[in-house]
Structure formats: C-alpha cells, structure tokens
C-alpha positions in Angstrom: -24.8 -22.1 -26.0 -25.7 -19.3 -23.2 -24.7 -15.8 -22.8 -23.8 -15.2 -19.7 -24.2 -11.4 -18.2 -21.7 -9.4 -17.1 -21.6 -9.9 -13.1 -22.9 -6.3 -11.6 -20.9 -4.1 -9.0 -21.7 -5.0 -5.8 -22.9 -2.5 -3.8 -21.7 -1.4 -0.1 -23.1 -2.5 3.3 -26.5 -0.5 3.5 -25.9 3.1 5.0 -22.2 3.3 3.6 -21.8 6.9 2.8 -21.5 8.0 -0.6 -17.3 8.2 -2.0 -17.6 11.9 -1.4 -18.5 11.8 2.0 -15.7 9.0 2.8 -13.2 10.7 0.9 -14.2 13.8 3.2 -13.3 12.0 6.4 -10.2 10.8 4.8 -9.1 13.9 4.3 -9.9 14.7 8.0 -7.9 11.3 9.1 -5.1 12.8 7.1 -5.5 16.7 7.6 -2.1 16.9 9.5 -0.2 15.0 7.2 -1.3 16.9 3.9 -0.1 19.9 5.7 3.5 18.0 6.7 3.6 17.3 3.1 2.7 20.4 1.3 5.2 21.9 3.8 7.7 19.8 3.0 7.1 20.1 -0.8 7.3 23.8 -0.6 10.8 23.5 1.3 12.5 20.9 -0.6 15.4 20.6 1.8 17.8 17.6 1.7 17.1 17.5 5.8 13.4 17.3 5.1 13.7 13.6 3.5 15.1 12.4 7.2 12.8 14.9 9.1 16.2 15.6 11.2 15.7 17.1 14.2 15.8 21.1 13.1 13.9 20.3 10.2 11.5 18.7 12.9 11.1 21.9 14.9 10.9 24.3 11.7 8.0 22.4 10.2 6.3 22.8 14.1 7.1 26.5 14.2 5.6 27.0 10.5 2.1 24.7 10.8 1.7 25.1 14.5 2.1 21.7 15.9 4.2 19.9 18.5 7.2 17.8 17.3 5.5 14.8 17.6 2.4 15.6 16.1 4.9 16.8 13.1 6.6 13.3 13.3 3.4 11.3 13.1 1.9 13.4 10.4 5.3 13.0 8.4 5.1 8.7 8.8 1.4 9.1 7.8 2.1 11.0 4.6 5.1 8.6 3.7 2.9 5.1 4.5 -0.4 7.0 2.3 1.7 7.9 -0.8 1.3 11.9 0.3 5.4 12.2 -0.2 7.7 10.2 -1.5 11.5 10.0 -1.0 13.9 10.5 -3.6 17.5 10.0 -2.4 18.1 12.9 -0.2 14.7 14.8 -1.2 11.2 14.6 -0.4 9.1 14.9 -3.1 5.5 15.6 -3.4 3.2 12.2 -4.4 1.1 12.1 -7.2 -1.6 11.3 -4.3 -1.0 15.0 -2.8 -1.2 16.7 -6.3 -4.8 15.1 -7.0 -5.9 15.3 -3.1 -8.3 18.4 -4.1 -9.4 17.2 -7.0 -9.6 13.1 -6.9 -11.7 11.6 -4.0 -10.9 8.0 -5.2 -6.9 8.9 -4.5 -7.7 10.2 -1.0 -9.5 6.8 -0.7 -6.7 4.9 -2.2 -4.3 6.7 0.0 -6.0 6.3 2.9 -6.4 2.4 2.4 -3.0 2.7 2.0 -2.7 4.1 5.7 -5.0 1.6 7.1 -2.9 -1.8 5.7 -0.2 0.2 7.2 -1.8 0.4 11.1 0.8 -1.2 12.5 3.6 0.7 11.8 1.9 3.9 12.3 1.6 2.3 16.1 4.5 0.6 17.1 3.9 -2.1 19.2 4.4 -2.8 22.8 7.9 -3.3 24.2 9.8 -6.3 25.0 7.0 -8.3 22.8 8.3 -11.5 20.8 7.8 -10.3 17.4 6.1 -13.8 16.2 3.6 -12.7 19.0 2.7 -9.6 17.2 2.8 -10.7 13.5 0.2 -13.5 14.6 -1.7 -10.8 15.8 -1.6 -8.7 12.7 -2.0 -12.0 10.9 -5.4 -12.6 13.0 -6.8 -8.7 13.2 -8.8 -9.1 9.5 -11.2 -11.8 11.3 -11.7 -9.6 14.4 -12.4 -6.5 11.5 -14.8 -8.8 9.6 -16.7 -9.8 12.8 -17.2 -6.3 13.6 -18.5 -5.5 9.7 -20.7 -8.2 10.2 -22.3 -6.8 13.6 -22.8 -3.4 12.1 -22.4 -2.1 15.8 -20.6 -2.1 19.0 -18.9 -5.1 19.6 -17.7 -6.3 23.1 -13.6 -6.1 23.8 -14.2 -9.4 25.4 -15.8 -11.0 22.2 -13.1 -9.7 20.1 -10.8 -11.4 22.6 -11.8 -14.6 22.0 -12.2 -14.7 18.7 -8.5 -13.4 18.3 -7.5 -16.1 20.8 -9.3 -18.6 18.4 -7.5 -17.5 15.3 -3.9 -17.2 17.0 -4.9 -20.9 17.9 -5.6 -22.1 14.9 -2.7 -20.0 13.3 0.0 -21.8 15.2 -1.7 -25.2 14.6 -2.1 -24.9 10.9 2.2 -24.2 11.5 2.1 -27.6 13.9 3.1 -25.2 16.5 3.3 -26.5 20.3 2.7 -24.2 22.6 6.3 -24.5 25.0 6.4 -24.1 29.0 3.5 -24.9 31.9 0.2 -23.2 30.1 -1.9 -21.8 33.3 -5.8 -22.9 33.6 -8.4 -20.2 33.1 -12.1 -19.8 33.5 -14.8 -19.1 31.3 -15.4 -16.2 34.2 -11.6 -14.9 33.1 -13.0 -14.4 29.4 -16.1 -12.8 30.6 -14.1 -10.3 32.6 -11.9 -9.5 29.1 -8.5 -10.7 30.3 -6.6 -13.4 29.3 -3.4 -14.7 31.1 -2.3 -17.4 28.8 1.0 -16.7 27.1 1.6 -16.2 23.1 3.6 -18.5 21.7 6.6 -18.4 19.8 7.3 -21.2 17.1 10.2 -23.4 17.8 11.4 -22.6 14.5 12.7 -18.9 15.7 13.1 -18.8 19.4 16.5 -17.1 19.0 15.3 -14.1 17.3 12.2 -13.8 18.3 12.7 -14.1 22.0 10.6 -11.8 23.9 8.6 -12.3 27.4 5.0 -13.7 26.6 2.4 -11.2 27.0 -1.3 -11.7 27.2 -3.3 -11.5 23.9 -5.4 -9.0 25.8 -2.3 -6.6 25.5 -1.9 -7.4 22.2 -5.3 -7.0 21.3 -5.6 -3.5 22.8 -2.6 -2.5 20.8 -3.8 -3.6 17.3 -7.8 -1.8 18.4 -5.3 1.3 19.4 -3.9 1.2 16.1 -6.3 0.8 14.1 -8.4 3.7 15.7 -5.3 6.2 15.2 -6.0 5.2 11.4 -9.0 6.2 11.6 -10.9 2.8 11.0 -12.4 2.6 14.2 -13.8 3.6 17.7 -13.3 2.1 21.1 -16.1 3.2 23.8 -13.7 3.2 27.5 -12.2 0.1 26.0 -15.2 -2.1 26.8 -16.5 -2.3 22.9 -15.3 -1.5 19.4 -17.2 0.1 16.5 -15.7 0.4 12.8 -16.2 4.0 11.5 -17.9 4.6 8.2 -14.3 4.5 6.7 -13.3 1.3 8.4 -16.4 -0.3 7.4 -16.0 0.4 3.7 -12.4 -0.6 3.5 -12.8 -3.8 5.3 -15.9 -4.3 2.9 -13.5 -3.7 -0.1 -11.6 -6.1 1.4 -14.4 -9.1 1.7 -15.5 -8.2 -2.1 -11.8 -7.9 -3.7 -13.0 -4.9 -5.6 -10.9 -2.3 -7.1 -12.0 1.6 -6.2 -10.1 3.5 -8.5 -11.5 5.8 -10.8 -12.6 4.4 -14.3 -13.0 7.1 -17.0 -15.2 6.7 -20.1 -13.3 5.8 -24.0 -13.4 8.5 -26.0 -10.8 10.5 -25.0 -9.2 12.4 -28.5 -10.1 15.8 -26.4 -8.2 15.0 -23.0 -4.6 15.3 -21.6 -2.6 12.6 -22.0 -3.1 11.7 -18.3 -6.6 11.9 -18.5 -6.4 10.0 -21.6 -3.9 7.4 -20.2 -6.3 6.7 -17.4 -9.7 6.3 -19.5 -7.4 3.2 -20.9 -6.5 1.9 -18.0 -9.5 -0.4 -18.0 -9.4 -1.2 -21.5 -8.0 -4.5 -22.7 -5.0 -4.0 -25.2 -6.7 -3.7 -28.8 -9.4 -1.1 -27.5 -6.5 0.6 -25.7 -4.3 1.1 -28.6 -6.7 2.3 -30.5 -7.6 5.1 -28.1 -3.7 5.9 -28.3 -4.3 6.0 -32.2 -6.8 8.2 -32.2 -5.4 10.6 -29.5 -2.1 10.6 -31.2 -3.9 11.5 -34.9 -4.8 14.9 -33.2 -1.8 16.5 -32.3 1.6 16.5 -33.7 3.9 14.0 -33.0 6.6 16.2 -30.9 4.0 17.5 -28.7 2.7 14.1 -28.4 5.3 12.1 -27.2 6.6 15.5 -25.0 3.0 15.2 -23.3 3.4 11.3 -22.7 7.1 11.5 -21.4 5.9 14.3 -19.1 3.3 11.8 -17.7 5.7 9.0 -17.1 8.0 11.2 -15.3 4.9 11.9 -13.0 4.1 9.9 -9.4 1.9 7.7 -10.6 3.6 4.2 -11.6 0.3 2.9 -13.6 0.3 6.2 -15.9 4.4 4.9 -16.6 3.8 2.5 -17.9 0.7 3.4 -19.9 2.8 6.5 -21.3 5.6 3.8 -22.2 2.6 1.5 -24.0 1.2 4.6 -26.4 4.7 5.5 -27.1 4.8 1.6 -28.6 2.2 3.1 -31.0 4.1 6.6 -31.8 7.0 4.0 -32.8 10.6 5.6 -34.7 9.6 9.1 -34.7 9.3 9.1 -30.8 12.7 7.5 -30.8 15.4 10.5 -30.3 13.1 12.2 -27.6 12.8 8.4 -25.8 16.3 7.6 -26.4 17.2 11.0 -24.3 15.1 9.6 -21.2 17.6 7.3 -20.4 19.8 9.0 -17.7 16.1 9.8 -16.1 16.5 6.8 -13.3 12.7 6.4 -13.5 12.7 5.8 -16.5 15.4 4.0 -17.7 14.4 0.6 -17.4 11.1 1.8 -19.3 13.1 3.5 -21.8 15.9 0.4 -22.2 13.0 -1.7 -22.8 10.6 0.1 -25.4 14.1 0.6 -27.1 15.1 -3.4 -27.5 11.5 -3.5 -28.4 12.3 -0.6 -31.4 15.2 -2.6 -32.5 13.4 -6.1 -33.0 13.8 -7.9 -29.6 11.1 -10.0 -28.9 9.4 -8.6 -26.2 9.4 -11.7 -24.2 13.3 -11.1 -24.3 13.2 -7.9 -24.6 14.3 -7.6 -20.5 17.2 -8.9 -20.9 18.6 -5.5 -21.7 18.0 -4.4 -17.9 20.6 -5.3 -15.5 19.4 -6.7 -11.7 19.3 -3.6 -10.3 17.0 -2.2 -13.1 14.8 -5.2 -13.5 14.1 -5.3 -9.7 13.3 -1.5 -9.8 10.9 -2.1 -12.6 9.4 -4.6 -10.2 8.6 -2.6 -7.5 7.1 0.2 -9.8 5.2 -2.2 -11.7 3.8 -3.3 -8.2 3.3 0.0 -7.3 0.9 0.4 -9.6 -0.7 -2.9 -9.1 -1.2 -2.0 -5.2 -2.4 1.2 -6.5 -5.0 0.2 -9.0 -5.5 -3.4 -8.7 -6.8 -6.2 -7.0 -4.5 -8.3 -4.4 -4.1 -11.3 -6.7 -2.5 -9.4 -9.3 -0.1 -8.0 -6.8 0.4 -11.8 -5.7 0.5 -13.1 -9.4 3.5 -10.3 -10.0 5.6 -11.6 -7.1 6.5 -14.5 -9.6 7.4 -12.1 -12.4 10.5 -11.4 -9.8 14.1 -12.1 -11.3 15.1 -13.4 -7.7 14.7 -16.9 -7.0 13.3 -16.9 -4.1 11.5 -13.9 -1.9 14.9 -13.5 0.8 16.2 -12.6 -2.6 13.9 -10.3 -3.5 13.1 -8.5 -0.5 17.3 -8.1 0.0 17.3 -6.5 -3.4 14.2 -4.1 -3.0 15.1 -2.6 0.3 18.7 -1.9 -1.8 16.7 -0.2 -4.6 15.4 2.7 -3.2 12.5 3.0 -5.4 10.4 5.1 -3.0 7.1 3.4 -3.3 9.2 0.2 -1.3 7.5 0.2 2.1 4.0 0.9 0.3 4.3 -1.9 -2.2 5.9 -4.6 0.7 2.9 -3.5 3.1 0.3 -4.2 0.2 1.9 -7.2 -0.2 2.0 -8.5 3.1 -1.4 -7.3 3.1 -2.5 -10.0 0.2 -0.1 -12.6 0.7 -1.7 -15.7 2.2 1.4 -17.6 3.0 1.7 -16.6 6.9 5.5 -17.2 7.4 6.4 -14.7 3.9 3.6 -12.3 4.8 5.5 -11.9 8.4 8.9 -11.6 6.6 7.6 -8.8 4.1 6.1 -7.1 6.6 9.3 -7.3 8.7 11.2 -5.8 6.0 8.4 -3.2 5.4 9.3 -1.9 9.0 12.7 -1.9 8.3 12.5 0.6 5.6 10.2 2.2 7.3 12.3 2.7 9.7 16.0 2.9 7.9 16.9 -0.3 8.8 19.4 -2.7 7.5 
C-alpha cells in the first residue's frame, strides 16, 4: 500500500499578476457597468429592468455617458452577474454587493463577461449563424495558441489555425462543403485574407441561410470581441496579444481550476455567510459539523433568521448551504421555514427540506416540486455550479434535469425566469463538448439575452 500526496495547486503562467492586481483591471474592464448597476439599484424603477428608452437617457444624464455607452454598460452588468432581473425589477447581484470587498467575485464576474464575448459583440450581418457558432466553437484554440506564445501573435497565423479548426469541425460532423470552392494561394494566407466560403451543414440550410463570408471576417469579429471584454489587444489588426486578464482566464481554462475563495474551518465566530462559505469546500460530515458547532453559539431563532436571510441573498451556492444547516437545526426551524414558502426563491428549497422534515426519503423527496419548480431549482443549482465549480460539474448537473431531452429543457428554462438563465446557459455552452447542443444553448442564451421567444 502507498499514500499518495495531495496533487498541489498549479501555479499561473510566469509573470501573471498577483489576484489583486487582476481583480483591479477587472474592475477597470467593468467600471461603467458597476456604475449602470449601482444606478440602477439606487432607482429601482420597473422601466430600469428593460432599460426603456427614458430610463436610457436618465441613467446618461445622471452618470454622464452617451446612451449607448449606458446600453453597453447595462448588457455588461447583466452577462457578469452585476444585476439581475426580477420580473419587472432590477435588482442588485450579490457580485455588485461584494465588488469592494471580494477580488475573487470581480474575477468570477468578469470570467463570466469573457464566456459571454459574443453577445456583448453581436456579430456581423447577413452571416449564416452555423458560420458564427463554428467560429465561437473554434476561438478557445486560437486563445490557447496565443497563451502559448506569451506575445504578439500574427492575424494571419490566427487565420489559419481558425481555418484548420472550422475544417476539422465540419468533418468530425461529415460536413461537405456545398457549391464551386475557389483555389487560393499560400501567398493569399500570407497576405491574411481568405476568400473561401463557410459552410453551412446540410442538416440546417433552411434556417441558417446566410451569404458565405470569409473566415477572415469572422475572425476579426470574434478578436473585436474579445478585446471589448477586455481579454485582449490587437496592434492595427496585423497581431493579437492576450492581456494579463485574458491570459489568466484562458489559463484557468487549460487547468480546470476553480478560483473562488476558500475560507479556513473554524468558523463558530463568523456570519452565517461567512460561515456558509468556509464550508463550501468541506465534504458533508466536516461540514455539518461546522453547522453544529456554529448553531451551539447562538439561539436557535436568531440562527435560523441569520440562515434564511442568507438564502434569500444573490448568491445561489450560499442557498443551498443555508437550506443544508437548516437540515441540522431540524423541527424547531420548522414554523420560520414553513413561512418561506410564498418567497419564489425559496420555495422549492423550502418544499423540499420540508418532505425531508416529514420522513420522505430524500432521494424522493423532489417529488413534492411541480415542473416548473424542479426546473427552477435547476437553474439555481447551476448557477451556483457555474459560479463556484468546475465545468464538469455543470455538465454532470445537466443530467439531473427532469426534461428528457435538452429541447426540453432549454424550452422550460427560458419560461422560468430564474434570472441567472442567460449566465448559467452561456456557462454551459461554454463547457459542453457536444458541438451541435453547445450551438443550441448558446442560441437560446442570445435569445434571453435578447427577449426572444
């Protein structure tokens, strides 16, 4: 028998700057859309959720800024988790509450900004939209080849290794291209240009019907993009560099390593957010003993009021946390958890800690939730995943979905209204290796995005 060490934290790419230091040009990145938000949280108007019009020009007249910077700073604040959207209301995100205070949140929320590139930069018009989600599919490769050079990298090496990828995209799919295909030059790919149509898959040529544009255009629209994120820098268009920020997320990325904050055990002395979050990393035995011990301090009526206060907070992994200590309070937390149920937030946390109180299994215990619920508790449960955790736990939840198949699901998410939706599908298109549903959960993404059916 061997004991085999704990694998150690691998560190960043030599001259990464320390999380402060990104987290300070996040902020930057973001500057305008904190402002949007706090604006926004300080107004509270039903108009603000829509960012109608009036609403539009007030929130220029009161930060100084044009209409359209106040439109771009409001999508940016949605897509990083700054605001979130409750019915008719836009509330604050528990991002922007800790955005002072919490450099691994700005970090999260920026992440979520950069997954999100290309929505915050629409793409060209009149493009076949299999065109562009085979080049969103293919951008991670170009991003990893620039990580790798540590330094400028040619537009015209990008270029062909994006034409590369797309290639071998469509024949992993056993995807012909269709229609006379024009001879170029080595001299052509030297010079950056490209005049060789994208191709569309025969299995969609109805609705994705768009003229075929050169992957040259496409390419300049995903380095546009992904430099309004922040994550890098184009030099005249002839060369690309990733950013310190760009080069730590993409980094992330290769390692599969989660950056949120871990707090030490031993938390009897701490709020029970700060206490919630100490346990996030513990497995469930330590963990409930942690709740144990907190919960022998204080009363129990100003225990479970702390823990109820927490769920009813932005942060979906701090939910259900709060729900799992309340387990450990058990009947007398009962009456105050029983009164949680009109909360919409909360129900399906409160129907099922309550089945679980009565003696239901708690395999079966989610059987009390209708569709609707179960299918909310879904998309919170993967908002916490996409928040906190790595991309194959966000991938391993998708089969924890009551829908049979992902249609199904992504139908019944873009009716919930849970307003973490468009982060949680991005995420997930983000993770999801399966080209053809990563395309068709990013395609619904953009439709919430952008109020679509």
């Amino acid at each position: 028998m061997t004991t085999r060490g704990t694998r150690p934290a691998p560190r960043p790419p030599e001259g990464t700057p320390v999380p402060s230091e990104l987290a300070r040009q996040a902020r930057t990145v973001l500057a305008d859309a904190v402002r949007i938000a706090r604006w926004a949280a300080v107004e509270r108007d039903p108009s603000t959720a829509q960012l109608t019009g009036r609403t539009q020009e007030r929130a220029a007249v009161a930060l100084e800024l044009t209409p359209l910077q106040v439109r771009a700073g409001w999508d940016r604040a949605r897509l990083a988790g700054l605001v979130e959207l409750h019915g008719d209301t836009a509330r604050p995100g528990w991002r922007l509450h800790a955005w002072d205070r919490d450099d691994m949140a700005v970090l999260r929320g920026w992440v979520a900004l950069f997954d999100a590139w290309s929505l915050v930069h629409p793409a060209p018009e009149d493009v076949a939209p299999t065109a562009v989600a085979e080049v969103v599919e293919a951008v991670p490769q170009v991003l990893s080849l620039l990580q790798l050079s540590a330094g400028p990298v040619l537009v015209g090496v990008l270029l062909d290794l994006l034409q590369q990828r797309v290639a071998e995209l469509r024949e992993e799919r056993c995807e012909v291209p269709y229609g006379p295909q024009p001879e170029h030059s080595d001299a052509d790919a030297d010079r950056g240009s490209d005049s060789e149509p994208v191709a569309e898959p025969d299995s969609e040529p109805d609705s994705d019907a768009g003229s075929p544009v050169p992957v040259s255009l496409l390419l300049e629209w995903a380095l546009e993009g992904l430099s309004a994120v922040g994550a890098l820098t184009l030099d005249k268009g002839r060369s690309a560099t990733l950013t310190p920020l760009g080069n730590w997320a993409v980094w992330v990325k290769l390692e599969q390593i989660c950056v949120a904050a871990q707090s030490p055990a031993g938390n009897i002395e701490q709020s029970a957010g700060d206490m919630l979050r100490g346990c996030a990393r513990l497995t469930p035995g330590p963990a409930r003993a942690e709740y144990r011990a907190w919960l022998a301090a204080r009363t129990v009526s100003s225990a479970v009021a702390e823990l109820l206060g927490v769920a009813r907070g932005e942060d979906a992994l701090l939910r259900g946390l709060a729900f799992e200590a309340l387990r450990v309070v058990g009947a007398p937390a009962e009456a105050e958890v029983r009164a949680a149920a009109d909360e919409p937030s909360l129900r399906p946390y409160v129907l099922l800690w309550l089945a679980e109180h009565e003696g239901a299994d708690p395999e079966d215990a989610a059987d009390v939730l209708t569709r609707e619920e179960a299918t909310w508790l879904w998309v919170d449960t993967a908002a916490a995943v996409a928040d906190h955790g790595e991309p194959q736990l966000l991938l391993r939840h998708l089969d924890s979905a009551v829908q049979g198949t992902v249609p199904a699901l992504l139908d019944e998410v873009r009716a919930g209204g849970h307003p973490r939706t468009v982060q949680v599908l991005v995420a997930l298109a983000a993770a999801h290796p399966d080209p053809a549903l990563a395309k068709a959960v990013r395609r619904a993404a953009f439709q919430v995005h952008t109020g679509g059916a």
